[in-house]
N, C-alpha and C positions, 0 to 999 in steps of 0.2 A: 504493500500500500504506500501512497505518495504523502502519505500524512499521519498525523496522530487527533486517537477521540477523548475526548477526556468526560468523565461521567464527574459534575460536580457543581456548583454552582458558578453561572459565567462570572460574577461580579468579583468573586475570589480565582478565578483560575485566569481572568484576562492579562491583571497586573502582571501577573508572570510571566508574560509572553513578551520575546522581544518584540515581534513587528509583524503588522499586518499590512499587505498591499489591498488588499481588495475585503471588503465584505460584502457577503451577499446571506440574507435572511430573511426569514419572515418569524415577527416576535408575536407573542401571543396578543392576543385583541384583547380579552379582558371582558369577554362576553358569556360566560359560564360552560366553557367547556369542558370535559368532565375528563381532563388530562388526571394522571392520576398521580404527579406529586405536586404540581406549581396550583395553586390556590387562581383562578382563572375570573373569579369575582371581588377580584381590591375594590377598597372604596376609591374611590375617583382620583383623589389628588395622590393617595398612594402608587396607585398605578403608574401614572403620571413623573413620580419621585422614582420609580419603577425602572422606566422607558429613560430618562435621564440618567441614571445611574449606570446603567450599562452602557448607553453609549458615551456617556462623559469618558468612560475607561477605555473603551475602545479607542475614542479620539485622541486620548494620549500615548499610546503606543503606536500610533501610524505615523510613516512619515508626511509629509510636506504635501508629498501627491497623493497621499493616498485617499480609495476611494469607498462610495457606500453604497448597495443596492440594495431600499428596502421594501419587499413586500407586505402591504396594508389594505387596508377596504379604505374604499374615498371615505364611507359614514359607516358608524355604528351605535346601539341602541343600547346605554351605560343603565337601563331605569331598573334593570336586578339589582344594583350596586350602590345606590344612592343617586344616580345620576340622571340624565337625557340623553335625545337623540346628539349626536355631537359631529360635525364634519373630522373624522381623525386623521388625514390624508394632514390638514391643517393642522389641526395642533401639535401632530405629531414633531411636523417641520417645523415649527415656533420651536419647539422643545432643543431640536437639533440645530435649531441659527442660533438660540442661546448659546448652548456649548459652544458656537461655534465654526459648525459647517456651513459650506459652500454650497448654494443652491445651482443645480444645471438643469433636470426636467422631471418631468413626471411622466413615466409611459405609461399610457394606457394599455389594459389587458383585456384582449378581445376574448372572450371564453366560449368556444364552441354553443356550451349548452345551460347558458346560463340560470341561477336559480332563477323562480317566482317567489314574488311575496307570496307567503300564507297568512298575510295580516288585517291586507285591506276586502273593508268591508263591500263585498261585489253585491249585496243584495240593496246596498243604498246608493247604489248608481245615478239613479232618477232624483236624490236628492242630497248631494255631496256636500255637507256641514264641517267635516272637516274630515277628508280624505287620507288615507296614511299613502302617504307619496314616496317608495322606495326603490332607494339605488344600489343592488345588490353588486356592483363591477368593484375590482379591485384596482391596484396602481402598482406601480415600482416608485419611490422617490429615489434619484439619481443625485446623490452629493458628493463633496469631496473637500478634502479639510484645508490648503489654504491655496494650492496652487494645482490646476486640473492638465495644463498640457503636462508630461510626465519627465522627469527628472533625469532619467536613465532610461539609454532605448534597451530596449529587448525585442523577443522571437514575438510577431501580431501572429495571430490563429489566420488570418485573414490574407488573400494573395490574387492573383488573377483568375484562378480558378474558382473561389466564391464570393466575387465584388455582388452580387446580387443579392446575396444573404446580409453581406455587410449594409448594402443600401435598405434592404428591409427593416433589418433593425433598428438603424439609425433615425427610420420614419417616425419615432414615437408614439408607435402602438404594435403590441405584439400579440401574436393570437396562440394561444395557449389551451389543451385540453385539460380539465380538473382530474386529479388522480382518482381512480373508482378501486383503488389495490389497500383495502382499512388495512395499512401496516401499523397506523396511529391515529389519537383521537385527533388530528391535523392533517392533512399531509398537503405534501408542497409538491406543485406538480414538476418534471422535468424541465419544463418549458420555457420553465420560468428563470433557474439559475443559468442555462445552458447558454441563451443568448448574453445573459449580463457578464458570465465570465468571459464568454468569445471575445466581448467588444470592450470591456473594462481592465481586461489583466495580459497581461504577456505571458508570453509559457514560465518564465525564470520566478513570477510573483505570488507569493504565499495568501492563501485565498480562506478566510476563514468564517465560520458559521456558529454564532454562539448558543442559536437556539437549533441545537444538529435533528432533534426530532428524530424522525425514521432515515436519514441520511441521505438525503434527497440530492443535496447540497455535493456532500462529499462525493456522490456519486458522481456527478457533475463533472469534479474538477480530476477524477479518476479516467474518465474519457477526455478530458481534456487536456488530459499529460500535468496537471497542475498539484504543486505540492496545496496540502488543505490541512487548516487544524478546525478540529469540530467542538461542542464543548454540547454535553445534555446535562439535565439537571438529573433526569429518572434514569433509573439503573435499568427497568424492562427495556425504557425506547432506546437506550445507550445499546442493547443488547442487539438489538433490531437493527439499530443504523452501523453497526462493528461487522454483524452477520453480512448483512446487506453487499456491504463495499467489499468485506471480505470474500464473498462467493461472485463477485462481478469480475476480480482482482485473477481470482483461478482460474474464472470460463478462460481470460483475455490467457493467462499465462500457458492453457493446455493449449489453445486457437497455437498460439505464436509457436509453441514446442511442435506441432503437426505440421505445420507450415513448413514450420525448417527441417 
């Protein structure tokens, strides 16, 4: 394997790390998911304190270039937890310009098959007093901490044989199918880190995931030749995402032994 996973809490296991070039995750929403060690209903400004704290810590172990790719829902519905509806695409990036990051874009993620609300009231059509108006799409926010062209060149994924992939993605919208494979109470579809490390990291750049979940992440940068450190908090999904990379890591190793 091109990396290491670390089963523990990100906030104590990031300090440790010298340097990340690239991150790419998706942290938890905070909408009562029923993960089975991270507590997924904080009260609001906890949360919040939350989302701050780990990336506060991240932001100081990257260098200068380094960058962030984070996947979020534009809104989400805090009212189990004390809260409201809330735009979180938004606050989340208030949280990250405090620290400190560099704003570049927001991709849109086009989802094959996107949810429906199961909220709004379809039988008072005829008389809409206050309609539940929902936007189930998600986003990537694309940051980067104080300088975005990159410091030192390295190997791009990218060459004459796939300037059309590169021009795709660069369109700021990517179309992604949702994982239907329950490895975890989450999961993160392929779709989604594949392109961000393609176009955000060099092969030579250490690419990390703090909320590693089922390994979605690692998987990623395991096709993509990329060293990666992962970090989970649960010791089952830690199991999951280790098995995971670990039995992707042997097909590739038997494939190459046959080959040769």
């Amino acid at each position: 394997m091109n990396g290491k996973l670390y089963n523990g809490d990100c906030r104590e296991i990031i300090p440790t790390l010298e340097k990340v070039n690239l991150v790419v995750t998706s942290p938890p929403y905070n909408v009562g998911i029923s993960y089975d060690t991270h507590n997924d209903l904080m009260p609001v400004d906890k949360y919040y304190e939350f989302i701050y704290d780990v990336f506060g810590k991240i932001y100081d172990i990257m260098p200068d270039d380094g960058r962030l790719a984070l996947n979020i829902p534009y809104e989400v519905n805090f009212k189990n937890c004390g809260g409201s509806r809330v735009f979180l695409a938004s606050d989340i990036w208030n949280i990250l310009s405090t620290i400190g990051y560099q704003y570049v874009t927001t991709v849109d993620l086009n989802e094959t098959s996107p949810q429906k609300s199961k909220l709004t009231a379809w039988g008072s059509w005829n008389s809409p007093s206050a309609p539940y108006i929902y936007n189930p799409k998600e986003c990537v926010l694309i940051c980067y901490k104080k300088v975005w062209k990159r410091l030192t060149k390295g190997t791009s994924y990218f060459n004459q044989d796939n300037k059309k992939e590169f021009i795709k993605y660069v369109s700021g919208i990517w179309d992604y199918r949702a994982e239907t494979q329950k490895l975890t109470e989450a999961n993160f579809s392929l779709d989604i880190p594949l392109p961000a490390i393609k176009i955000l990291s060099w092969k030579e750049d250490i690419v990390l995931d703090p909320f590693a979940g089922s390994g979605t992440s690692l998987l990623a940068c395991e096709m993509l030749g990329r060293k990666w450190i992962g970090i989970e908090l649960s010791k089952n999904y830690y199991n999951i995402a280790f098995t995971r990379v670990k039995e992707y890591v042997k097909i590739q190793n038997s494939r190459k032994m046959f080959l040769s």
